[in-house]
Structure formats: C-alpha cells, structure tokens
N, C-alpha and C positions, 0 to 999 in steps of 0.2 A: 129537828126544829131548832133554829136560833132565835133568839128573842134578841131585839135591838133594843137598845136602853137609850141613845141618844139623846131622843126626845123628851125622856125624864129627867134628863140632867139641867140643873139652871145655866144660861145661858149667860155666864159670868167667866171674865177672865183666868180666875182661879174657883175652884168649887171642890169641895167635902163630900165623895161622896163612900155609900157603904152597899156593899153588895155580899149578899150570905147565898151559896148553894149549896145543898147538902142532896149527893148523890147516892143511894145505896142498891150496891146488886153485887152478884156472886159471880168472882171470875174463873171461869173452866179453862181458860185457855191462857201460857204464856207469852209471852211477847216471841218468844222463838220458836213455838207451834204458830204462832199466826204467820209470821214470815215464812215457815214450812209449807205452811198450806198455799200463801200466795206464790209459793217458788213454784209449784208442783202444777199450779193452774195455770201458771205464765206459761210452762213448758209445754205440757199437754194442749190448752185449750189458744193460747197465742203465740208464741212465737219464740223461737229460741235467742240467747241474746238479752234476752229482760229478765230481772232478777227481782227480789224484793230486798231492800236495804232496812235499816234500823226502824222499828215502829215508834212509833206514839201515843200512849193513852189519850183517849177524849171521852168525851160524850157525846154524841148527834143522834138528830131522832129518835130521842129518848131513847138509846142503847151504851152501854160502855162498848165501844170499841178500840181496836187496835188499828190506827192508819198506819198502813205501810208501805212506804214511798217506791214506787216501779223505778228503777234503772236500766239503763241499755249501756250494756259492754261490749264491745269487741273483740274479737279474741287479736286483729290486727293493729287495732288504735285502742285498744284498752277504756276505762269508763267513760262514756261519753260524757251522762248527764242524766238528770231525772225527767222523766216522761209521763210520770203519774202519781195516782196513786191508790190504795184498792183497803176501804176500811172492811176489817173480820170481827164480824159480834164478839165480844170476850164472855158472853154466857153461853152462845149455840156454835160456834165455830164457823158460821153462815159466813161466806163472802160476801159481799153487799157490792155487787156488780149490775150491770146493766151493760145492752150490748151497743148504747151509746156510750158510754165511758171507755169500752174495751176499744171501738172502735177510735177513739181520741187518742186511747193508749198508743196502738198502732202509728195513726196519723202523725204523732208526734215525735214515735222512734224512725219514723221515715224519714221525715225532714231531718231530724237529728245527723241520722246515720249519711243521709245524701248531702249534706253540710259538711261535712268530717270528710268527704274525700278531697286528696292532696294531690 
C-alpha cells in the first residue's frame, strides 16, 4: 500500500513539511538469502541468463521486504541490463511473484537480449 501525501502538502512555492514513519517487524532473512532465493527461482522456474543483483530494504503492502533487481547476462555479450524485479518478505521468505510480473520479466529479457544482437 502507498499512501500519496501530495495533496496534503500546501500548494506554495516553498513549504515545511514533516513526515514520521515508524516501521517495526522482525527480519528472518538477509539481503544475500533473498538474492539466493530469487537466484534459484530465476533458474529453476524462468529462465537461465537472469540473475538477481544487489537488494533493497522497503516497505510495501505492509511487509518489510527485500527488492531485488532481475538482470540478464549473457554469457556472449556479458550484463545487459535490468529486466525487473522480484520483492522477498524479510519475515516469511515469501517471493511476492505473480505470473504477470514473471511474464514482464521474460517479455523484457526478450527484447533486451533481441536488441543486443550485433
């Protein structure tokens, strides 16, 4: 869930504003077990060639997770480029997939990779 604040801000060319968020939950998972786990789905469940790169803490839909960015490498022309990305609960280890995402996934290492020939 993201909440927009936009429309609570005054609508002045400079404005003060203050914003407090106080998250709390307990993390089971490292930033390098989540990348493990999104490596190991890339391989098994899509497509060889895609990797998971560097995560990032957030929050969405009230969960702490770990985003962590899909790449496509080739083993011929080396890292293309980022093609996704595939947030892991940091308290259940859940992927948070869907097989319209995976399906983007793909769509977008296609083009990538059909773009990259020389």
């Amino acid at each position: 869930m993201a909440v927009e604040i936009e429309n609570l801000v005054p609508q002045f060319e400079s404005a003060q504003i203050n914003i407090n968020i106080s998250v709390s939950a307990k993390m089971n998972l490292t930033a390098l077990v989540a990348r493990r786990k999104v490596n190991v789905f890339l391989l098994n469940e899509v497509s060889t060639g895609l990797g998971g790169d560097q995560p990032s803490l957030l929050v969405a839909n009230d969960r702490v997770c770990w985003r962590v960015p899909v790449v496509l490498a080739l083993s011929t022309r080396g890292r293309l480029g980022q093609v996704g990305q595939i947030d892991v609960d940091a308290q259940t280890g859940e992927l948070l997939t869907t097989p319209q995402l995976i399906q983007e996934i793909k769509d977008h290492a296609n083009r990538l990779a059909t773009g990259s020939i020389v």
